[in-house]
C-alpha positions as YAML, in Angstrom:
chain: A
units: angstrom
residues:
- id: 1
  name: UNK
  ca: [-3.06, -13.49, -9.96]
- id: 2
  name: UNK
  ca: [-5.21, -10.26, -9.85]
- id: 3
  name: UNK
  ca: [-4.20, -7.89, -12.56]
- id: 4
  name: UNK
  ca: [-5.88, -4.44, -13.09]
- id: 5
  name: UNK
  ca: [-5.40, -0.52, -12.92]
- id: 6
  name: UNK
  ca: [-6.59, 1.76, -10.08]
- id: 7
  name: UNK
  ca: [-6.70, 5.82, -10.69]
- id: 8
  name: UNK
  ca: [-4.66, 8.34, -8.56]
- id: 9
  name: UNK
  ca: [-5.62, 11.30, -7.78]
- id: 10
  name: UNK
  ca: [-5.03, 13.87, -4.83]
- id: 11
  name: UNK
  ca: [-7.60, 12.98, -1.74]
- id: 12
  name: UNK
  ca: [-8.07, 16.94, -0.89]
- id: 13
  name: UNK
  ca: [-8.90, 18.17, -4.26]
- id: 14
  name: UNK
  ca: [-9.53, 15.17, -6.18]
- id: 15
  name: UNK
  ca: [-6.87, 16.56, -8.86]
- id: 16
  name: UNK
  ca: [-5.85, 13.47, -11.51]
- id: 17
  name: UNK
  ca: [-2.52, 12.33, -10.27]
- id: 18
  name: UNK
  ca: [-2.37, 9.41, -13.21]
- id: 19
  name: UNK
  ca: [-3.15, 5.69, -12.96]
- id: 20
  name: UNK
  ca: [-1.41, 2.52, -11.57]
- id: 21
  name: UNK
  ca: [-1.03, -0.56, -13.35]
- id: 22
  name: UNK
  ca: [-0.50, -3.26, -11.04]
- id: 23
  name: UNK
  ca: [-0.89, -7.62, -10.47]
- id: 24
  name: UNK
  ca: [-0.10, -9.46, -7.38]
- id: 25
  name: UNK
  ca: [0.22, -12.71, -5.83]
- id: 26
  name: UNK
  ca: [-0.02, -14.68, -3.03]
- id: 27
  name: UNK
  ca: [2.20, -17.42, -2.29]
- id: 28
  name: UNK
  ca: [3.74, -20.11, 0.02]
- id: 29
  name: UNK
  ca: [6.09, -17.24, 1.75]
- id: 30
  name: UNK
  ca: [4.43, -14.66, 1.40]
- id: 31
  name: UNK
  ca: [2.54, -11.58, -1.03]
- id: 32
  name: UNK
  ca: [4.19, -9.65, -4.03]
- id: 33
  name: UNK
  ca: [2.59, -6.79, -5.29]
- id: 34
  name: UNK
  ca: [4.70, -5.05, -8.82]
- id: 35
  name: UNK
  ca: [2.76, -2.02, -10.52]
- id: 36
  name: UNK
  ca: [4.18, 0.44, -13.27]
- id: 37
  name: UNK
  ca: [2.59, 4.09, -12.90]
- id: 38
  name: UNK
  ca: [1.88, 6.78, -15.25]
- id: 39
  name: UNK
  ca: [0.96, 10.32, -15.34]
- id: 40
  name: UNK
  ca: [-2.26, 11.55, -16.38]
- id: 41
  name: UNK
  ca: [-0.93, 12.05, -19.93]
- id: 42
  name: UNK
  ca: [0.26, 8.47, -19.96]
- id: 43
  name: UNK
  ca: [4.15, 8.82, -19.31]
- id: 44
  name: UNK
  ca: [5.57, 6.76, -17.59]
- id: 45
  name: UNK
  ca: [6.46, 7.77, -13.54]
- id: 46
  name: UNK
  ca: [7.41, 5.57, -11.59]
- id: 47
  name: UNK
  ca: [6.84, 1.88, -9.99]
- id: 48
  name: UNK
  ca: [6.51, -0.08, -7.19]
- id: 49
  name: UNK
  ca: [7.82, -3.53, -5.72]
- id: 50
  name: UNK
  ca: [6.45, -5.13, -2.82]
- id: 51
  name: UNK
  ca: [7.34, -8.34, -1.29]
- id: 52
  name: UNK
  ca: [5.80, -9.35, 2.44]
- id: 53
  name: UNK
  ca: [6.58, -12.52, 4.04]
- id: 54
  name: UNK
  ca: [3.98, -14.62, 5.53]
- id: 55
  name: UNK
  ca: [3.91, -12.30, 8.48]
- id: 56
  name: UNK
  ca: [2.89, -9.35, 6.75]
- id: 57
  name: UNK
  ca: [6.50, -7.87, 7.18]
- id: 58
  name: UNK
  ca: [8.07, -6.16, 4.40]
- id: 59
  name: UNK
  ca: [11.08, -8.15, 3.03]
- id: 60
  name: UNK
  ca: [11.71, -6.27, -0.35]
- id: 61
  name: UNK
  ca: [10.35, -2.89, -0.66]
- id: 62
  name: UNK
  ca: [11.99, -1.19, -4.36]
- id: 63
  name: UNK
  ca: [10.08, 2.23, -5.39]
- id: 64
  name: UNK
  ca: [10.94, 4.69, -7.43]
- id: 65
  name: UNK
  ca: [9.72, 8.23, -8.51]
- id: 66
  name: UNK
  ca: [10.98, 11.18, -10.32]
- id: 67
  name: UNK
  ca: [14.31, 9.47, -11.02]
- id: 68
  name: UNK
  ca: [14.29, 9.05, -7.11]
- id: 69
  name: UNK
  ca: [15.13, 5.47, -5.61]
- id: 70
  name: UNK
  ca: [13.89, 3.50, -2.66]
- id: 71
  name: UNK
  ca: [15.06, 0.16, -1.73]
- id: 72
  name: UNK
  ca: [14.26, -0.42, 1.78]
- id: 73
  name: UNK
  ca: [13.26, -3.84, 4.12]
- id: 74
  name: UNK
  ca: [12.35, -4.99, 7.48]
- id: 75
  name: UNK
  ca: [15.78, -5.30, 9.73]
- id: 76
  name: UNK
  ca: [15.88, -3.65, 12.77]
- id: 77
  name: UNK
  ca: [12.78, -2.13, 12.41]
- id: 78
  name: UNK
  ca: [12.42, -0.98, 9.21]
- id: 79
  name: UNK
  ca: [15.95, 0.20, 6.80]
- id: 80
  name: UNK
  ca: [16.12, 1.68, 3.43]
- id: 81
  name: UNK
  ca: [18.39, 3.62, 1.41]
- id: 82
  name: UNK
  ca: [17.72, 6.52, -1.21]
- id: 83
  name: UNK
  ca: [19.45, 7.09, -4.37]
- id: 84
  name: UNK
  ca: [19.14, 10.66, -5.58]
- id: 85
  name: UNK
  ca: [18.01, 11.04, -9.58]
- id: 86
  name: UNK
  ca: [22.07, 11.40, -10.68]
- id: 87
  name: UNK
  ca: [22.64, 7.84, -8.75]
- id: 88
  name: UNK
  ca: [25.95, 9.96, -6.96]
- id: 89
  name: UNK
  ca: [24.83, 10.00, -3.55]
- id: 90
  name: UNK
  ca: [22.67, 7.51, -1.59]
- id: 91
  name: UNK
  ca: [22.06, 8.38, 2.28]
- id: 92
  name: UNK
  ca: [20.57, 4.98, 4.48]
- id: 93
  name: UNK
  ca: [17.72, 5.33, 7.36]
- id: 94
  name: UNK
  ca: [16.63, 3.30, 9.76]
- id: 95
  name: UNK
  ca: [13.55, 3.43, 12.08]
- id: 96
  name: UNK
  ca: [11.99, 1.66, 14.71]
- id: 97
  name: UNK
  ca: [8.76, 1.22, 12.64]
- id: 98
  name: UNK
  ca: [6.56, -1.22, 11.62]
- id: 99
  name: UNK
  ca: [6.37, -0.45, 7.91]
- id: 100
  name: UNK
  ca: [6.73, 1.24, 5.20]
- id: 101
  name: UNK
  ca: [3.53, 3.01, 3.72]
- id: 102
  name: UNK
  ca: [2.87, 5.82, 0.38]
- id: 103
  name: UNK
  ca: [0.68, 6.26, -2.21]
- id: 104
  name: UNK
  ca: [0.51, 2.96, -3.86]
- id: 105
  name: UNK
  ca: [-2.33, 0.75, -2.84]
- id: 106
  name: UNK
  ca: [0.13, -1.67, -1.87]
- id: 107
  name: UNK
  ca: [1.15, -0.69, 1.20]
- id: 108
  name: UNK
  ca: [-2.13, -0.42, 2.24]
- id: 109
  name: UNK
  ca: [-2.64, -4.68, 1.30]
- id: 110
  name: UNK
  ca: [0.60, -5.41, 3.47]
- id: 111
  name: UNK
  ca: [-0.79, -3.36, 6.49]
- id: 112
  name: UNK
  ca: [-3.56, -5.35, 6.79]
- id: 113
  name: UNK
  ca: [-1.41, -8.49, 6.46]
- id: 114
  name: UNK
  ca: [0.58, -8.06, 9.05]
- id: 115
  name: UNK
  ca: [-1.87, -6.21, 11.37]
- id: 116
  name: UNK
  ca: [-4.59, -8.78, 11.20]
- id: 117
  name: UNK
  ca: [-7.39, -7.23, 12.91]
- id: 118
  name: UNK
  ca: [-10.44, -9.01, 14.06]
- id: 119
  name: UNK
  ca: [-14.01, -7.20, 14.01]
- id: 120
  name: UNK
  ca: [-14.64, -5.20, 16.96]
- id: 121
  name: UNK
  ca: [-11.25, -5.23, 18.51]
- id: 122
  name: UNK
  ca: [-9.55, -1.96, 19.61]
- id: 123
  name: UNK
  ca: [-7.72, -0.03, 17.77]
- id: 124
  name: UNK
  ca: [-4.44, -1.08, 16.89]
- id: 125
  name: UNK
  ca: [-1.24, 1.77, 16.93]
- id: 126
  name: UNK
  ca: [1.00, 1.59, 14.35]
- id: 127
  name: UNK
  ca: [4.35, 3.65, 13.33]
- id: 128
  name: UNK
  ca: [5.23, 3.83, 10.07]
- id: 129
  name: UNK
  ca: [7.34, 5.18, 7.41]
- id: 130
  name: UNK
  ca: [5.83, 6.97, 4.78]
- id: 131
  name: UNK
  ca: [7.79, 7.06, 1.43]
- id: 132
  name: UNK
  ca: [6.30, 11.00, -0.16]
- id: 133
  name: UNK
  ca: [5.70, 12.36, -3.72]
- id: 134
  name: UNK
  ca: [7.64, 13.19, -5.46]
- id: 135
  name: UNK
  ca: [11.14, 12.55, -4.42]
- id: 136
  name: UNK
  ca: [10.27, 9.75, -2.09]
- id: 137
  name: UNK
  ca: [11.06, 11.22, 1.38]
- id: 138
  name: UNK
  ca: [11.31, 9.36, 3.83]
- id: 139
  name: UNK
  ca: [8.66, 10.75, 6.86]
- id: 140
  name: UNK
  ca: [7.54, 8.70, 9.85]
- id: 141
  name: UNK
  ca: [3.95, 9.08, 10.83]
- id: 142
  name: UNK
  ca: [1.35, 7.00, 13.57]
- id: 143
  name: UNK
  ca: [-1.57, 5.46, 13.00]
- id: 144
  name: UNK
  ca: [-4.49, 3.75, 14.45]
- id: 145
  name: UNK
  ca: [-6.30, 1.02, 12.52]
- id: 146
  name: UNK
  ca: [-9.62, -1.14, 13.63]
- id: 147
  name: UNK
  ca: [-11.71, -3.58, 11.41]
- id: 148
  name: UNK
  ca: [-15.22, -1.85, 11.27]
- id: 149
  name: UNK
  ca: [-17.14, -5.09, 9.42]
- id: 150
  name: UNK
  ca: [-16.46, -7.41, 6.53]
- id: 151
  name: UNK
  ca: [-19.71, -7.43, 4.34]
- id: 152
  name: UNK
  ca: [-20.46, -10.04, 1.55]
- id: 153
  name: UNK
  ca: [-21.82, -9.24, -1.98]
- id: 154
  name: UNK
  ca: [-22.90, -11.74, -4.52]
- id: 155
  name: UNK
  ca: [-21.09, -11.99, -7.85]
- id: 156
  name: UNK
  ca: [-20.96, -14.04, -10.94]
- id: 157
  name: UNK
  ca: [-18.67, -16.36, -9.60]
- id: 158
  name: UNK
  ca: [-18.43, -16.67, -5.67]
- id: 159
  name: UNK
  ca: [-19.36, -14.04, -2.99]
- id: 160
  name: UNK
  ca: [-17.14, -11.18, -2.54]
- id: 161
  name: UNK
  ca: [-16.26, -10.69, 1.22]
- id: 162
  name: UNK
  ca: [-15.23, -6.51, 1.51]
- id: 163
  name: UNK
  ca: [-13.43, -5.37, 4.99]
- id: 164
  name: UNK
  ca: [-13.76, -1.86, 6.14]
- id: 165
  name: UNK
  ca: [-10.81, -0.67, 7.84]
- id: 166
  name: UNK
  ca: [-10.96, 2.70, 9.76]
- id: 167
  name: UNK
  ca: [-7.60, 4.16, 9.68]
- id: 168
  name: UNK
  ca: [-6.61, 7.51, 12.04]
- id: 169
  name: UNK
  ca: [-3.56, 9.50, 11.40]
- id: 170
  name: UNK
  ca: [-2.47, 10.74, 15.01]
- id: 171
  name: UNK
  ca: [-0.96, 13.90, 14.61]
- id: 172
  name: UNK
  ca: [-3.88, 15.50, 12.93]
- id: 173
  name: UNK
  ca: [-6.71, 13.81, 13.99]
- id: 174
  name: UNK
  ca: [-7.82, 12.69, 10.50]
- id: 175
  name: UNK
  ca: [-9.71, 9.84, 9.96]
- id: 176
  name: UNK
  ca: [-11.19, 8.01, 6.57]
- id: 177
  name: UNK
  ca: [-12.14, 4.54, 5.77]
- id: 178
  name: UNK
  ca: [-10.47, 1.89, 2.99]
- id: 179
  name: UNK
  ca: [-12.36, -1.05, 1.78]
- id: 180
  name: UNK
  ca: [-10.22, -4.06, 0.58]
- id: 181
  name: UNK
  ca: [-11.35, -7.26, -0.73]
- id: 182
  name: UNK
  ca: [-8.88, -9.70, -0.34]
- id: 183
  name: UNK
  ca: [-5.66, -7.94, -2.34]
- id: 184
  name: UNK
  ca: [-7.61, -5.35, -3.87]
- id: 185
  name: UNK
  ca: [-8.47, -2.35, -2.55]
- id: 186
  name: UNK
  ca: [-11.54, -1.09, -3.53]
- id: 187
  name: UNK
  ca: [-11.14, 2.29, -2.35]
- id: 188
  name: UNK
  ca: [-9.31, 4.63, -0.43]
- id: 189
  name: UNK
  ca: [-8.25, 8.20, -0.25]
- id: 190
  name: UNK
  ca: [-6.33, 8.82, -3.29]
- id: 191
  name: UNK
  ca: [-7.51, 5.36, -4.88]
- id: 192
  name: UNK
  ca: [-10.02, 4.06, -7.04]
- id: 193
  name: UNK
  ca: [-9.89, 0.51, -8.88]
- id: 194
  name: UNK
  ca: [-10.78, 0.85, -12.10]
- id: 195
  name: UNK
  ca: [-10.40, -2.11, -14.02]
- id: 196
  name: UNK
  ca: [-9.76, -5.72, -12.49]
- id: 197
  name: UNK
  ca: [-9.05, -8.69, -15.11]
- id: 198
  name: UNK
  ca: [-9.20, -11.36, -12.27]
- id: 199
  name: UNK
  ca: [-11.15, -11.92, -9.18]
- id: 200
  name: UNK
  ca: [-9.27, -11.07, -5.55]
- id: 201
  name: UNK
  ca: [-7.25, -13.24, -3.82]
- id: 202
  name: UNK
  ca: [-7.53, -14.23, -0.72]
- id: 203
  name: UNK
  ca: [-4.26, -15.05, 1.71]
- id: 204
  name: UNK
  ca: [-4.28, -17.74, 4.52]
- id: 205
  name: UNK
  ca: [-3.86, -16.44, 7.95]
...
């Protein structure tokens, strides 16, 4: 079960957005990812809880942010409903998306899961729903994603196999690059792993 903390921190101007304390697990039905995150003063901000079935498709999504409240899964597309910070009023959504995506790391794991690229194929479009700081709106966006190369590196206990994803946001043009080693992402806009107690795991296809 990796455990371990990645730093946050705004992909423009690199200001410190706090740090994310996560673990995750593969299993028989799927991936669960569950991470508490904190402020760059250490309070305490919000948290994340991801559950993908086998498929790569989101079956539990619960965020929350600012008081702010997400619980959202795959069913028709993708559904979720938002609490406001009082817990009075809750309005539902529904898109004809893939996923859900945001700032966590997570989403970026359970992308690749269900996308599955393979090395040198085109570039797969996806549609998905982003989840925003910091009140958790809801926004959908497209993306392209291709496998650029998986490279190996030698550790103390077994080679390390990285994949390089390119990822392409439509609307704008941008494009950067994550590198993810089995659950973990290495790095990404926005993301750096900074401490890992246990090695990556890796998840049958």
């Amino acid at each position: 079960m990796p455990r371990g903390r990645y730093s946050l921190h705004d992909p423009h101007d690199h200001t410190p957005l706090g740090e994310e304390h996560f673990h995750c697990a593969p299993g028989p039905s799927g991936w669960r990812y569950v991470s508490q995150i904190t402020t760059p003063g250490g309070d305490h901000r919000g948290s994340v809880d991801l559950a993908v079935d086998e498929l790569g498709r989101p079956i539990r999504l619960e965020l929350h942010a600012s008081s702010w409240q997400v619980r959202g899964a795959a069913l028709d597309g993708v559904t979720w409903v938002r609490t406001d910070p009082t817990g009075t009023h809750a309005t539902e959504g529904n898109v004809r998306a893939h996923a859900f995506t945001g700032t966590s790391p997570a989403f970026l794991i359970a992308l690749t899961r269900l996308l599955r690229l393979a090395p040198g194929a085109p570039e797969t479009r996806v549609r998905l729903v982003a989840l925003t700081d910091p009140v958790l709106a809801p926004l959908t966006v497209d993306q392209s994603w291709s496998l650029l190369g998986t490279e190996t590196h030698p550790t103390d206990l077994s080679p390390l196999s990285v994949d390089a994803y390119q990822v392409s946001t439509l609307d704008t043009g941008e494009r950067h690059t994550v590198h993810i080693a089995g659950d973990v992402v290495l790095s990404a806009p926005g993301v750096e792993l900074e401490d890992l107690d246990t090695p990556p795991s890796t998840f049958p296809a």
